[in-house]
VOKEZA-287857 format. One record per atom (N, C-alpha, C): x, y, z; atom name. Coordinates in Angstrom, 2 decimals, always signed. Atoms other than C-alpha are relative to their C-alpha. Example, Ala and Ser with C-alpha at 12.3 -4.5 7.8 and 13.67 -1.06 7.14 Angstrom:
<r xx="+0.89" yy="-1.19" zz="+0.00" name="N"/>
<r xx="+12.30" yy="-4.50" zz="+7.80" name="CA"/>
<r xx="+0.90" yy="+1.20" zz="+0.00" name="C"/>
<r xx="-0.82" yy="-1.19" zz="-0.06" name="N"/>
<r xx="+13.67" yy="-1.06" zz="+7.14" name="CA"/>
<r xx="-0.77" yy="+1.09" zz="+0.73" name="C"/>
//
This chain:
<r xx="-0.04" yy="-1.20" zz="+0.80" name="N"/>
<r xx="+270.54" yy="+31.34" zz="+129.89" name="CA"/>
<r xx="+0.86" yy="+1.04" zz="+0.70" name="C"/>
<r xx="-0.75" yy="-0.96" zz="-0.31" name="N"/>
<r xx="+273.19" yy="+34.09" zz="+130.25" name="CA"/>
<r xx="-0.79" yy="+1.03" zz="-0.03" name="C"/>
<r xx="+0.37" yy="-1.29" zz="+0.41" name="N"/>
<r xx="+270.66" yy="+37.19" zz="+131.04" name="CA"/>
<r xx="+1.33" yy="+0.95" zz="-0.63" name="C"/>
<r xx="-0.65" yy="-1.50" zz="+0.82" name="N"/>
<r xx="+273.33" yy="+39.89" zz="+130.01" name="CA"/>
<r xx="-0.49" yy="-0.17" zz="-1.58" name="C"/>
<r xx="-0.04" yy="+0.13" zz="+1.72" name="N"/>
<r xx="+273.15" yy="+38.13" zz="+126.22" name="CA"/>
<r xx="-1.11" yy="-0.08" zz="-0.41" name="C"/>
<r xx="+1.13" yy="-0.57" zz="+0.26" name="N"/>
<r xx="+269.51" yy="+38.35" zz="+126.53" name="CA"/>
<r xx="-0.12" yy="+1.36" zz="-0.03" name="C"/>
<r xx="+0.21" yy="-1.43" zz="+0.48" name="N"/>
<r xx="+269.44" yy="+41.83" zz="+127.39" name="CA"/>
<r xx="+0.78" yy="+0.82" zz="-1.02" name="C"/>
<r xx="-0.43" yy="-0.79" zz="+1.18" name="N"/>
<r xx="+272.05" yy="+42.71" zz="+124.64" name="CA"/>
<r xx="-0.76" yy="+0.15" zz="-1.07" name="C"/>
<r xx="+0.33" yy="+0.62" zz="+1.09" name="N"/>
<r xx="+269.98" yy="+40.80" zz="+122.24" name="CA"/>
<r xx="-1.47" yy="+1.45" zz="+0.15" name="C"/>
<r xx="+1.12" yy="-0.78" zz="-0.08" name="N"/>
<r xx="+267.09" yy="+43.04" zz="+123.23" name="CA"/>
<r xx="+0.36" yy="+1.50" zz="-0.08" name="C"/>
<r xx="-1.08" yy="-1.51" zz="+0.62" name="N"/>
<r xx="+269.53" yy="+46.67" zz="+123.22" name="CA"/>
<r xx="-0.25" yy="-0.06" zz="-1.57" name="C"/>
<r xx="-0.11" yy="+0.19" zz="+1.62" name="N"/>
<r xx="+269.96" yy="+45.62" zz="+119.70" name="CA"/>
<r xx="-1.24" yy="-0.02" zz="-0.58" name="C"/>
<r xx="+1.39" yy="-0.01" zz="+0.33" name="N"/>
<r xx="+266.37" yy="+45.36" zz="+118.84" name="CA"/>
<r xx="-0.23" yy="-1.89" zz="-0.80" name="C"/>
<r xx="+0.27" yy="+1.10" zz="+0.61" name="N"/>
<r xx="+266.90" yy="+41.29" zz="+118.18" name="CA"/>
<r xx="-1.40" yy="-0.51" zz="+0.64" name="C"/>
<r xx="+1.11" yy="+0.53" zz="-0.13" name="N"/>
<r xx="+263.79" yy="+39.17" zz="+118.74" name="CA"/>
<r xx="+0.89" yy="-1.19" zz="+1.13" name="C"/>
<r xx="-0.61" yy="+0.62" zz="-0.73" name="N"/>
<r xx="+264.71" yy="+36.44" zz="+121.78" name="CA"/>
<r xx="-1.27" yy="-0.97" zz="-0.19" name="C"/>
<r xx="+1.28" yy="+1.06" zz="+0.11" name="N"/>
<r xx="+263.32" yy="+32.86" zz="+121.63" name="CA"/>
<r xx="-0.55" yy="-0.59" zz="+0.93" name="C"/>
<r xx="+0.90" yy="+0.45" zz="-1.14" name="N"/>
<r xx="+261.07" yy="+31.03" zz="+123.55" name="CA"/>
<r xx="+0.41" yy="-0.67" zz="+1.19" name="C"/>
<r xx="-1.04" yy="+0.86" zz="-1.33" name="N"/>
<r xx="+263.74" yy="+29.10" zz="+125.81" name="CA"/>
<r xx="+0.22" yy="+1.38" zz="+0.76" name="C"/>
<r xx="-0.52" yy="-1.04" zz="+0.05" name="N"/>
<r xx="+265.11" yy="+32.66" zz="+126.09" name="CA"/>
<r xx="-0.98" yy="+0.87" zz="+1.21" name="C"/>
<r xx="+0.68" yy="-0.81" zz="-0.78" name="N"/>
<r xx="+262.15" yy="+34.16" zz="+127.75" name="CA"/>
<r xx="-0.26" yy="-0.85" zz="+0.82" name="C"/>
<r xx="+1.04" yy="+1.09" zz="-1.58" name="N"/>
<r xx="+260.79" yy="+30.82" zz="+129.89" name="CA"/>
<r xx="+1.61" yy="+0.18" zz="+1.00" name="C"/>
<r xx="-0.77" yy="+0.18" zz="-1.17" name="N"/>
<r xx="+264.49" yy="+30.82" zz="+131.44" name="CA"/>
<r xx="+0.40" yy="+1.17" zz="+1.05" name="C"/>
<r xx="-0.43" yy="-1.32" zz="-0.51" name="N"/>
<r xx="+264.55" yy="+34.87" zz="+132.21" name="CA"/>
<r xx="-1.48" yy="-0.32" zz="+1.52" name="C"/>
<r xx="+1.14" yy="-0.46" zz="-0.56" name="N"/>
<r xx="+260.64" yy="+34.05" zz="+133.95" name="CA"/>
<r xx="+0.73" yy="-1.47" zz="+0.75" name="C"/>
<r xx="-1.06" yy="+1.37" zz="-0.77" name="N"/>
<r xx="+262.81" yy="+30.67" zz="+135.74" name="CA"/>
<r xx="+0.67" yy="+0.91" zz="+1.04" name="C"/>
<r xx="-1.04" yy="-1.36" zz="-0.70" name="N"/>
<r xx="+265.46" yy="+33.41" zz="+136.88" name="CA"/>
<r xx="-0.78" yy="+0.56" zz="+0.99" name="C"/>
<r xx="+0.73" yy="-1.18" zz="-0.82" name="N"/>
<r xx="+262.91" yy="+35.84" zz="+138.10" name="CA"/>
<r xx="-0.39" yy="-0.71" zz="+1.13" name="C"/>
<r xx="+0.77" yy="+1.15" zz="-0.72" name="N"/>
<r xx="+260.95" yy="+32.92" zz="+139.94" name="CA"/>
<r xx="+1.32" yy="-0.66" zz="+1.15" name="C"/>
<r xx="-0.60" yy="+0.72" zz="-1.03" name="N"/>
<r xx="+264.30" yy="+31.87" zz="+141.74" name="CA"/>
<r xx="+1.05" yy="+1.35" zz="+0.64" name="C"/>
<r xx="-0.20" yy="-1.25" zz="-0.12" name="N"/>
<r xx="+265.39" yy="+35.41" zz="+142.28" name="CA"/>
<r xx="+1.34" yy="+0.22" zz="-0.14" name="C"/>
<r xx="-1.40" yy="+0.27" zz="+0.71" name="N"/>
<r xx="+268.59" yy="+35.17" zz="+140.20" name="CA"/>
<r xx="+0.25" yy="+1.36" zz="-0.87" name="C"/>
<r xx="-0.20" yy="-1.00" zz="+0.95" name="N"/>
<r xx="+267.90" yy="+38.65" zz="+138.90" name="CA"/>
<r xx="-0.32" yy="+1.47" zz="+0.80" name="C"/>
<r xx="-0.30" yy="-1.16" zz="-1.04" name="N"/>
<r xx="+268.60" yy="+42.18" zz="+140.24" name="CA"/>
<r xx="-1.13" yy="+1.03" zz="-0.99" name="C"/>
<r xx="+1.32" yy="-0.89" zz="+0.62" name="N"/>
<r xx="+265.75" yy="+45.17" zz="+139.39" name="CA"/>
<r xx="+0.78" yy="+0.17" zz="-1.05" name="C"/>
<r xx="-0.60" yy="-0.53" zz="+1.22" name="N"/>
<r xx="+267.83" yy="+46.72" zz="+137.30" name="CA"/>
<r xx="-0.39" yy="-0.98" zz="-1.16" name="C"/>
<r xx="+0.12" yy="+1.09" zz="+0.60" name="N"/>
<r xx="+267.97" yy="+43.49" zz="+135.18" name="CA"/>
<r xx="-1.46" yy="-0.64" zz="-0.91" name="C"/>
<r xx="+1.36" yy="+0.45" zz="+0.56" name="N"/>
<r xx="+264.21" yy="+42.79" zz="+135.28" name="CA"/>
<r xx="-0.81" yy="+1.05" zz="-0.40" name="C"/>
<r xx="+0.60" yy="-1.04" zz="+0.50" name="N"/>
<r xx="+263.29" yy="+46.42" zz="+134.61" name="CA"/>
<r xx="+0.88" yy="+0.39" zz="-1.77" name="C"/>
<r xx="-0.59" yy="+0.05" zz="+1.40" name="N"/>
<r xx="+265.75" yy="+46.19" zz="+131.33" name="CA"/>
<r xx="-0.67" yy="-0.85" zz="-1.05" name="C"/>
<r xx="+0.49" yy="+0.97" zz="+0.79" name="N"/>
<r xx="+264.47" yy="+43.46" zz="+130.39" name="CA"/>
<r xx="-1.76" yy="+0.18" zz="-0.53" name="C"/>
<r xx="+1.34" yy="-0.22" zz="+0.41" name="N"/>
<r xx="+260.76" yy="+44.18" zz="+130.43" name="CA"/>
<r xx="-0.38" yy="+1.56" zz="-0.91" name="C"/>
<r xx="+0.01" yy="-0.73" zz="+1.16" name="N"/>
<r xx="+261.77" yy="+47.42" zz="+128.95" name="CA"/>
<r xx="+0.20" yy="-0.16" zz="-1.21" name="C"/>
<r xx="-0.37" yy="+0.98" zz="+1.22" name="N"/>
<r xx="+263.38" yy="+45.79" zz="+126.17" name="CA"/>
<r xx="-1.25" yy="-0.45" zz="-0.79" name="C"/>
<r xx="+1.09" yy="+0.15" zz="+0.75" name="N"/>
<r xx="+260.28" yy="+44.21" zz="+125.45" name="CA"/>
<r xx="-0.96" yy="+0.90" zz="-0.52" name="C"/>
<r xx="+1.56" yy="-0.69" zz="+0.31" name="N"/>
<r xx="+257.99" yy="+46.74" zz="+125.55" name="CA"/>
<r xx="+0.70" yy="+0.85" zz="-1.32" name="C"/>
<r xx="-0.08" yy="-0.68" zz="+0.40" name="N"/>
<r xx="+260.12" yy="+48.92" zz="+123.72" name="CA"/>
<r xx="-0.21" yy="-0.33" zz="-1.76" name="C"/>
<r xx="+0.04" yy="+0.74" zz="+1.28" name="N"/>
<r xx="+260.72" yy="+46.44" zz="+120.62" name="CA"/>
<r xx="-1.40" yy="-0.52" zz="-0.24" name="C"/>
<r xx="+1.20" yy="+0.62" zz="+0.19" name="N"/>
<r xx="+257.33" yy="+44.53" zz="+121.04" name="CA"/>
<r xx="+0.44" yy="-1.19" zz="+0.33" name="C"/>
<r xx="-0.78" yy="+1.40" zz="-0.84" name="N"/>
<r xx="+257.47" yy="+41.14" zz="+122.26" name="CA"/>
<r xx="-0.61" yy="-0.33" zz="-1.52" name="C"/>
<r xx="+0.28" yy="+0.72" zz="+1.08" name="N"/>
<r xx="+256.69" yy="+38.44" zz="+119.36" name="CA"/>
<r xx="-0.96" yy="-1.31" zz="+0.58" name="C"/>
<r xx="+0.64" yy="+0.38" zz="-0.30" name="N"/>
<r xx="+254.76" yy="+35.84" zz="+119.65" name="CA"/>
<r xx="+0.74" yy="-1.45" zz="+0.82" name="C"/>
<r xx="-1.06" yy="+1.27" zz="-0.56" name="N"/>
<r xx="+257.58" yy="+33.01" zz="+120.67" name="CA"/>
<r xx="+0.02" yy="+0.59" zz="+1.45" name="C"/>
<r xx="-0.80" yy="-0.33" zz="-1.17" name="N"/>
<r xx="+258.84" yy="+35.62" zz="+123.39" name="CA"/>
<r xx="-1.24" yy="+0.32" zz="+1.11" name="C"/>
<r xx="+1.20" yy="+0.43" zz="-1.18" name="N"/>
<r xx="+255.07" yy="+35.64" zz="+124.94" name="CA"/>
<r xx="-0.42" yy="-1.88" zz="+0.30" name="C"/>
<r xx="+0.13" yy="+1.06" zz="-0.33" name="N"/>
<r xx="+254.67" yy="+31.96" zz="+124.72" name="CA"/>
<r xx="+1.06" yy="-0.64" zz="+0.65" name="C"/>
<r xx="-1.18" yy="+0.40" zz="-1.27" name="N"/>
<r xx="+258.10" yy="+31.48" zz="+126.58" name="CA"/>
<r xx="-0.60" yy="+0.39" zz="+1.38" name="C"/>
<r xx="+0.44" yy="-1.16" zz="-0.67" name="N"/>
<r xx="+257.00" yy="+33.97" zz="+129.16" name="CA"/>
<r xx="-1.69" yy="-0.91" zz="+0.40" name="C"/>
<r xx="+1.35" yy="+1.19" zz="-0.81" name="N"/>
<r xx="+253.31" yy="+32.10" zz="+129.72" name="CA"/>
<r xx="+0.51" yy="-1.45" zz="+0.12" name="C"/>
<r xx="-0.67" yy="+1.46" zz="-0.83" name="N"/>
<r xx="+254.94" yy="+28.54" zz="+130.18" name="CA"/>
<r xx="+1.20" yy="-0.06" zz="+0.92" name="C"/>
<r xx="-0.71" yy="-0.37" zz="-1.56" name="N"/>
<r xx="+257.48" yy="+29.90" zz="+132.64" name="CA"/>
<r xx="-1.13" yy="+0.20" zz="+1.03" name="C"/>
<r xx="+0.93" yy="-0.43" zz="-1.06" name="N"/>
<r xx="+254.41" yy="+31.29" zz="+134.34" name="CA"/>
<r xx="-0.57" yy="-1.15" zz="+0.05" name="C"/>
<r xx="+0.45" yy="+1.39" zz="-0.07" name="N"/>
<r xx="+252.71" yy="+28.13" zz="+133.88" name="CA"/>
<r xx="+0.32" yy="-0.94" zz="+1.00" name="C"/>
<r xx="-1.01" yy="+1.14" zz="-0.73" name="N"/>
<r xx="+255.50" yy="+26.15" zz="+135.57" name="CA"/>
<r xx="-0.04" yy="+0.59" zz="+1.29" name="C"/>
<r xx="-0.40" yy="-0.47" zz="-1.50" name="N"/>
<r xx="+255.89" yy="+28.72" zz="+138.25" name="CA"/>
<r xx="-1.06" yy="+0.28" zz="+1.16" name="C"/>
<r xx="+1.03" yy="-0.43" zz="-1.13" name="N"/>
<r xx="+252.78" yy="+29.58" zz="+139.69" name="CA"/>
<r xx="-1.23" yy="-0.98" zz="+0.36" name="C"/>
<r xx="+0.69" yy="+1.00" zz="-0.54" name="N"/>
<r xx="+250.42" yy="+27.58" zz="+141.99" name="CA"/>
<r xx="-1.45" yy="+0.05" zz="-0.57" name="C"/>
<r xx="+1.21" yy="+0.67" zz="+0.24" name="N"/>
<r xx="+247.29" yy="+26.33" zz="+140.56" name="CA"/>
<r xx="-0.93" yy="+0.35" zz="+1.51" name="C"/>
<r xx="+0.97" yy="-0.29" zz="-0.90" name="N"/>
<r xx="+244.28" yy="+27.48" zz="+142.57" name="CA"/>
<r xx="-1.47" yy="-0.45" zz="-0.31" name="C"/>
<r xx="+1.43" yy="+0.66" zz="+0.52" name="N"/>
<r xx="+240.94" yy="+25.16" zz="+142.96" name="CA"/>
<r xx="-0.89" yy="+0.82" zz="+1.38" name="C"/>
<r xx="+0.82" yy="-0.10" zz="-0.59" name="N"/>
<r xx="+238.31" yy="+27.12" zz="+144.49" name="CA"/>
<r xx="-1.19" yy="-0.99" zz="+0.49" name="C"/>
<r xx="+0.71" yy="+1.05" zz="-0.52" name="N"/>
<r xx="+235.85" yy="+25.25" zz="+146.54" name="CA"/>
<r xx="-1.71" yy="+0.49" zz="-0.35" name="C"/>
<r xx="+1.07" yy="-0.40" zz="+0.23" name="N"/>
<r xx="+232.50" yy="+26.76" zz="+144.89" name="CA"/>
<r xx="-0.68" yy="-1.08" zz="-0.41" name="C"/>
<r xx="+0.09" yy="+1.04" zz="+0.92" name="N"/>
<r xx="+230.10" yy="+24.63" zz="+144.23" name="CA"/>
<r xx="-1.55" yy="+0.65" zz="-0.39" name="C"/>
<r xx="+1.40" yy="-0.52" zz="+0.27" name="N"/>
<r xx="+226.82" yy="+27.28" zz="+143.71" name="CA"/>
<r xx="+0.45" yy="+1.90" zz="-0.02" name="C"/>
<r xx="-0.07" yy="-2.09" zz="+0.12" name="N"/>
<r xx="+226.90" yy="+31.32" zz="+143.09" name="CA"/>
<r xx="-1.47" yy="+0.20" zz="-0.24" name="C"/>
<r xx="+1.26" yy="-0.14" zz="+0.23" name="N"/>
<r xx="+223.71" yy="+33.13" zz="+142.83" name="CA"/>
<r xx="+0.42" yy="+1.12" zz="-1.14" name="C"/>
<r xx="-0.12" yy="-1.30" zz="+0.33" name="N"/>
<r xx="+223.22" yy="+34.59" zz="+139.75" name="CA"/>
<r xx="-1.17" yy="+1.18" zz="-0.12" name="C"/>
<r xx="+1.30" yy="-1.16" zz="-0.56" name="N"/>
<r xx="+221.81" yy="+38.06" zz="+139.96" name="CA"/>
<r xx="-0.17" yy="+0.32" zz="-1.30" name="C"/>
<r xx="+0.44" yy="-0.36" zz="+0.55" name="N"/>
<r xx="+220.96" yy="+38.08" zz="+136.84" name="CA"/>
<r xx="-1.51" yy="-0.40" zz="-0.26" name="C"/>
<r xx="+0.91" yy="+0.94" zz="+0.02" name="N"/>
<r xx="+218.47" yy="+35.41" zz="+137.24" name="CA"/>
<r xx="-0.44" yy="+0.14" zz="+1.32" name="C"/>
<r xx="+0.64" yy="+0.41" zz="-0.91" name="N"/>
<r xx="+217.93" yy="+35.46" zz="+140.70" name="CA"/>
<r xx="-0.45" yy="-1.32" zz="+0.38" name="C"/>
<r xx="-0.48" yy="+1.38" zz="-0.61" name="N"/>
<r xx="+218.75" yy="+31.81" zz="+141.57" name="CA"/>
<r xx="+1.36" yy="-0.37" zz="-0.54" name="C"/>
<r xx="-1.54" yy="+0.83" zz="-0.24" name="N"/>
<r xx="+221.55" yy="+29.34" zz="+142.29" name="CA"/>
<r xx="-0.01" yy="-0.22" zz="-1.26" name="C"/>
<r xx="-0.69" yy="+0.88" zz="+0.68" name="N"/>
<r xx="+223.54" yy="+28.00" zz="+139.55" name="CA"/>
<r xx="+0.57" yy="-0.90" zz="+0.65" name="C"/>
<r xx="-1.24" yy="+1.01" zz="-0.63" name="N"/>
<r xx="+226.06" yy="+24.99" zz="+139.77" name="CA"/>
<r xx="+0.91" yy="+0.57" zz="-0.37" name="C"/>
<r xx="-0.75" yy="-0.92" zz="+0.71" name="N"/>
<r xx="+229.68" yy="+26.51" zz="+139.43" name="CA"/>
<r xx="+0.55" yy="+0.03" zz="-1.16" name="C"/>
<r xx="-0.55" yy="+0.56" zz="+1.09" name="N"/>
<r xx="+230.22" yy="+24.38" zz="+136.33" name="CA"/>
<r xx="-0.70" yy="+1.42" zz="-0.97" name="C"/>
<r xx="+1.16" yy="-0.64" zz="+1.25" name="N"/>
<r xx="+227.42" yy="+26.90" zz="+134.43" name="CA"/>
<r xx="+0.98" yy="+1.08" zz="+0.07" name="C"/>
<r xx="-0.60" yy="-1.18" zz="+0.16" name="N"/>
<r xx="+230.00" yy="+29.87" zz="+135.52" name="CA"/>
<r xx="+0.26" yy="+0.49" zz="-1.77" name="C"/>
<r xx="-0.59" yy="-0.49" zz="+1.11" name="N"/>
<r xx="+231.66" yy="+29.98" zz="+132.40" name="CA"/>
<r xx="-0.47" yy="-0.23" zz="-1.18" name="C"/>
<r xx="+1.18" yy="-0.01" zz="+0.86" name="N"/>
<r xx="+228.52" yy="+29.50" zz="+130.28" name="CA"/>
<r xx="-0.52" yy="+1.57" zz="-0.38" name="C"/>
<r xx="+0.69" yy="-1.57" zz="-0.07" name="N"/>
<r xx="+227.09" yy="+32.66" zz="+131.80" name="CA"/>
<r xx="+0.86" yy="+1.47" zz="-0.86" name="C"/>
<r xx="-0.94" yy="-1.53" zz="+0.48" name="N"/>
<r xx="+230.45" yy="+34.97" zz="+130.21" name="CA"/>
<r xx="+0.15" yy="-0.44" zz="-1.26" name="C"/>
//
């Protein structure tokens, strides 16, 4: 992806597609992009609104780029109960 013809596309108030945004969050991730650049660009969005393509580019760049983290829990206490759970129940309890 040529950022400049992304950020024109975004000057202009066009909508950018989902390749469009995973290769700007690629860029960022290999540091192929100067502030200026990534503060245009996220202005851009905010200013137009992102769409729903140019957030699902944008979460599978992040997807790709960032490390997966397995905590090693295997009990929490909850205080609501006042005993252990297993950590599987975590996301029962919310």
């Amino acid at each position: 992806m040529e950022i400049r013809n992304a950020l024109n596309k975004l000057v202009e108030g066009y909508n950018l597609s989902e390749k469009e945004t995973y290769d700007f969050v690629i860029a960022l991730k290999d540091k192929k992009l100067t502030d200026a650049q990534i503060g245009a660009f996220l202005l851009g969005l905010t200013v137009k609104g992102p769409t729903i393509e140019e957030v699902a580019g944008i979460v599978r760049g992040m997807k790709d780029v960032c490390n997966a983290i397995k905590p090693r829990v295997e009990r929490f206490v909850d205080k609501r109960m006042g005993r252990l759970r297993d950590s599987t129940e975590l996301l029962k309890l919310r």
